[in-house]
N, C-alpha and C positions, 0 to 999 in steps of 0.2 A: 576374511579368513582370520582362524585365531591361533597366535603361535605362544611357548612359553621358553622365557630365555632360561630361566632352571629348571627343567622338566622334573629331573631326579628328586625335587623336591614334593612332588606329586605323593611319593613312597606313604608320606605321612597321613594320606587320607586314610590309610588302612589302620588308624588309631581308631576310628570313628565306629568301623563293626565289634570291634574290640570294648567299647566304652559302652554299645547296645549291648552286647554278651551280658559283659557285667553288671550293668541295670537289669535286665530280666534275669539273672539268676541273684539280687540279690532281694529283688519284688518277690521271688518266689521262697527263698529262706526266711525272708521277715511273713509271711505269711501265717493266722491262726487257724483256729476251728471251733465252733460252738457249736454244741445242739441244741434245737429244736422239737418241739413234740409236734408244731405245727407251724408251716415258713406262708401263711395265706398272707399274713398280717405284715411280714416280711418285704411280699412280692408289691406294697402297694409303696413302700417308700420310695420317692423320686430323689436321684442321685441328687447331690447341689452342682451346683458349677465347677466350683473348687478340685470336687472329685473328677469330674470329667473333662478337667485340664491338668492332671496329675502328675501325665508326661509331658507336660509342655516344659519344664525345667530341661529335660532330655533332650526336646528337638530343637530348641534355642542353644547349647550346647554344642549339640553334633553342628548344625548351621554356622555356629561363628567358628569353628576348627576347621569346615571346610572353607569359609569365607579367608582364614587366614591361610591354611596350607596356600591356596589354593593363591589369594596375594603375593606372597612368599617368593614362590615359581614364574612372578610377572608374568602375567598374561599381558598381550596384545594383540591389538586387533588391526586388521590390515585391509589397507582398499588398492587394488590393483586399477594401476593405469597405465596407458600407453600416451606414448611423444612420437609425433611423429617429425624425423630429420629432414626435411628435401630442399635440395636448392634446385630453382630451376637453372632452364636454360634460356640464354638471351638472343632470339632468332630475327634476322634482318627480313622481309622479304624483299626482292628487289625484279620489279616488275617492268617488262618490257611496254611503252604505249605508244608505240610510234603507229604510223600508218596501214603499215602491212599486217598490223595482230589485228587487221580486220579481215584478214582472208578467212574463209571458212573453209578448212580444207582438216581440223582435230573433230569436227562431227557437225551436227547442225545447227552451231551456232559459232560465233566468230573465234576467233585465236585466243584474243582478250577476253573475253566473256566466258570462254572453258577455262581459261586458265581462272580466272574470278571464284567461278565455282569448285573446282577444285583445290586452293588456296582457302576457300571457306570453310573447305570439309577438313584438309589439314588443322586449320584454327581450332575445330571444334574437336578432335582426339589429343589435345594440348592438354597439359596439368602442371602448376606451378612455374609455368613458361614465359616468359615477357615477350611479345611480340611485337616487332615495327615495320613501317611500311615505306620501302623507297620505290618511286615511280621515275621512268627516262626514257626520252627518244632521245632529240637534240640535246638537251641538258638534262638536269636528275635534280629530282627535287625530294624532300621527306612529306613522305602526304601522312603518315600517322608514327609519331614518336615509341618507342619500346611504353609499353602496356600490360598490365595486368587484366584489365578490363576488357576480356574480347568481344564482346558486345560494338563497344567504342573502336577497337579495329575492323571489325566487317561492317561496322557506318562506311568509316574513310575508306574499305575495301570496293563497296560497294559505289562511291562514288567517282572510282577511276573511271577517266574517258577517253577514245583514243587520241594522240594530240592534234592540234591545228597544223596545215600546213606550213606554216612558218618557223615551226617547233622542231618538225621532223627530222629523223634522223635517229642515232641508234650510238649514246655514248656510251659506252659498258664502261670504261674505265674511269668516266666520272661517278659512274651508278656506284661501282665500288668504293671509288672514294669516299660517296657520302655513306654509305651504309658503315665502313670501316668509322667513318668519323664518328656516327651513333653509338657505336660498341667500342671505341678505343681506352674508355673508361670506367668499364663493366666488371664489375666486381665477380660477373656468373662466373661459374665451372665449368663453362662452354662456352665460348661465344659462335654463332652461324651466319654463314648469309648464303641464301639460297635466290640465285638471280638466272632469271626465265629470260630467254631474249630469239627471236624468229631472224636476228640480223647479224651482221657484220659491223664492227666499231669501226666509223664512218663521222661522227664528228666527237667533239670530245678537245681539251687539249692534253688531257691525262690519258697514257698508254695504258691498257685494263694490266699488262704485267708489273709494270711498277705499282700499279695500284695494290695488283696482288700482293709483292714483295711486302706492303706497306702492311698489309693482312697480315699476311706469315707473322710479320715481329710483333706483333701487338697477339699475337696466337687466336687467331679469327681465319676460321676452318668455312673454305667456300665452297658450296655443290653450284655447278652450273648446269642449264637444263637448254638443248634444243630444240625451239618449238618450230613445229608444223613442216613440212615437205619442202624438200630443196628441186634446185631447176624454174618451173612457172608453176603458179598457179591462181587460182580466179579469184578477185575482188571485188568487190562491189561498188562501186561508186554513183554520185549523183549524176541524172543523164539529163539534169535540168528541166525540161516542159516533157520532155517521153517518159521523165523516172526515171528511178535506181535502174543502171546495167550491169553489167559484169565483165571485166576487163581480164584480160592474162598482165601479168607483171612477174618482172624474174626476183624469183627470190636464194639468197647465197646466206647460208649460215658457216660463220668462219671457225668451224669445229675445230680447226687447231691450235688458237687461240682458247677458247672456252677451257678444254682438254689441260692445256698448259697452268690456266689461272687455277682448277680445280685442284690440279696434280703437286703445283708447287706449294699449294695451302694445305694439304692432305685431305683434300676433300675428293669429288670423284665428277665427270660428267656424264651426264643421260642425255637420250636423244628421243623425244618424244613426236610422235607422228599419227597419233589418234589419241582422242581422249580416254581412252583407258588406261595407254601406254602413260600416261602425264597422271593420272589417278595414280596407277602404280607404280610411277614414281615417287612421289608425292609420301606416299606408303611408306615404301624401301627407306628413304630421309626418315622420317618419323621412327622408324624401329632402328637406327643407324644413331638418332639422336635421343635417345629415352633418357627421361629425367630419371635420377639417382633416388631410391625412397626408403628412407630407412628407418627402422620403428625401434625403439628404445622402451621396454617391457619396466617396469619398476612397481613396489608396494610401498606406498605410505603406512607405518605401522604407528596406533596411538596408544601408550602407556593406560592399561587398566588396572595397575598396582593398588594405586589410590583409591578406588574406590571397593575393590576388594576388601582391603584391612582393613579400613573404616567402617565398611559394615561388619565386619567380626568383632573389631573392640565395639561396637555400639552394640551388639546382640549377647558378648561376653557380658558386659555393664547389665542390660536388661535381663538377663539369667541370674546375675548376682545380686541384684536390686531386689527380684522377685523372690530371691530364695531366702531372700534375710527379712522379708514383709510378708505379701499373701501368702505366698507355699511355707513359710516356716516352718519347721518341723518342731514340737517339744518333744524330748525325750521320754 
């Protein structure tokens, strides 16, 4: 785009039809007449050059008066860009692996394995997000560090398994702890931890509300998610030389807890009990937590001054050069 910081200076081009007037009424005052008894001998003379560049004095003229108005009025030229602002956001996952998130009771495939997939599909509506990954039954470990690279979290995503017996157990207030510890020095404009768990905190030596409290002060907003059906429901396990069978096992999600760690962080809890309801949760978090994106419109403008006048003094020179050599006039 081309803007001029003194427009009003434009006025002056209106010298330039003014200066053609006057050339042609003064080509036609200087004007004679001869006769002829016979124009044959006339019609075979071929113009020279000279004559059929006659008004070139004229249009070298008007050209550098426009060249200089037209300098004068600074013109520039402008290239429009956009900046784009966003900070993201820095989101913990914090995933249940204990033994039970292998009941299949969210659809047809395990506790763990829905929730996998669906945490995959979360990842992938993400933008400018850091992402990290805490995994816990007995204890809570960081299986993938806050990332930009989501590629590299649905690796480590993809590689949770459920724990070993020996493992077992269901720390939520450890899992907070460590995901708190990943975000306690996060610079985002949001910090999240969004922690899935089918159980009751059962080992651990960290209570999940002091963990929360510890949330709160460091301003790290926690969603908590109940997975899969309370009372019994069926597992699977090795049935040694017969094969896999499927056992009943009592499962207690301790919702009032969860409820509590969510409420006191200002975050919220869901209860999820088939895989859609976990899909659209998953959802609801995502539009609950949308990165901030803000675009900053601006024109770079470059000075055409210079090269404006310079070619008018160069075309004024080449007018005046010409007019005092080839076009000369004698009187």
């Amino acid at each position: 785009m081309i803007r001029f910081v003194n427009p009003e200076v434009l006025l002056a081009l209106l010298v330039i039809p003014l200066l053609v007037y006057g050339y042609v009424k003064r080509q036609r005052m200087r004007g004679g007449s001869i006769r002829f008894s016979d124009l044959s001998a006339a019609r075979l003379i071929v113009p020279s050059l000279m004559l059929r560049l006659r008004h070139a004095l004229l249009v070298l003229r008007c050209l550098a008066i426009f060249c200089l108005v037209v300098g004068l009025a600074r013109p520039q030229s402008g290239r429009e860009g956009r900046e784009v602002l966003s900070q993201g956001i820095d989101i913990i996952m914090a995933i249940d692996c204990s033994t039970s998130m292998e009941i299949e009771d969210l659809g047809h495939a395990s506790r763990l394995e829905v929730s996998k997939l669906v945490v995959a599909d979360f990842a992938d509506g993400r933008v400018n997000d850091r992402l990290g990954l805490v995994v816990f039954a007995g204890e809570a470990y960081t299986q993938c560090p806050l990332t930009l690279d989501y590629g590299v979290f649905l690796s480590f995503l993809k590689d949770v398994r459920p724990a070993e017996e020996d493992w077992d157990g269901t720390a939520i207030g450890t899992a907070i702890a460590t995901a708190v510890n990943r975000l306690r020095d996060s610079s985002a404009q949001s910090k999240v931890v969004i922690l899935l768990t089918d159980g009751l905190n059962n080992r651990g030596e960290i209570d999940p509300l002091t963990a929360a409290k510890a949330a709160e002060a460091v301003g790290i907003r926690i969603y908590t998610i109940g997975a899969g059906s309370d009372g019994e429901a069926l597992r699977r396990v090795d049935g040694g030389l017969f094969g896999p069978r499927q056992v009943r096992v009592k499962v207690e999600i301790d919702e009032e807890t969860l409820v509590a760690v969510a409420e006191s962080t200002g975050g919220r809890y869901f209860r999820a009990t088939s895989a859609e309801k976990l899909e659209a949760i998953y959802a609801e978090i995502g539009e609950m937590e949308k990165t901030e994106i803000k675009t900053r419109e601006y024109v770079n403008y470059r000075e055409l001054f210079s090269m404006f006048v310079w070619s008018g003094v160069f075309l004024l020179g080449l007018e005046t050069v010409l007019a005092n050599t080839r076009f000369r006039r004698i009187p």
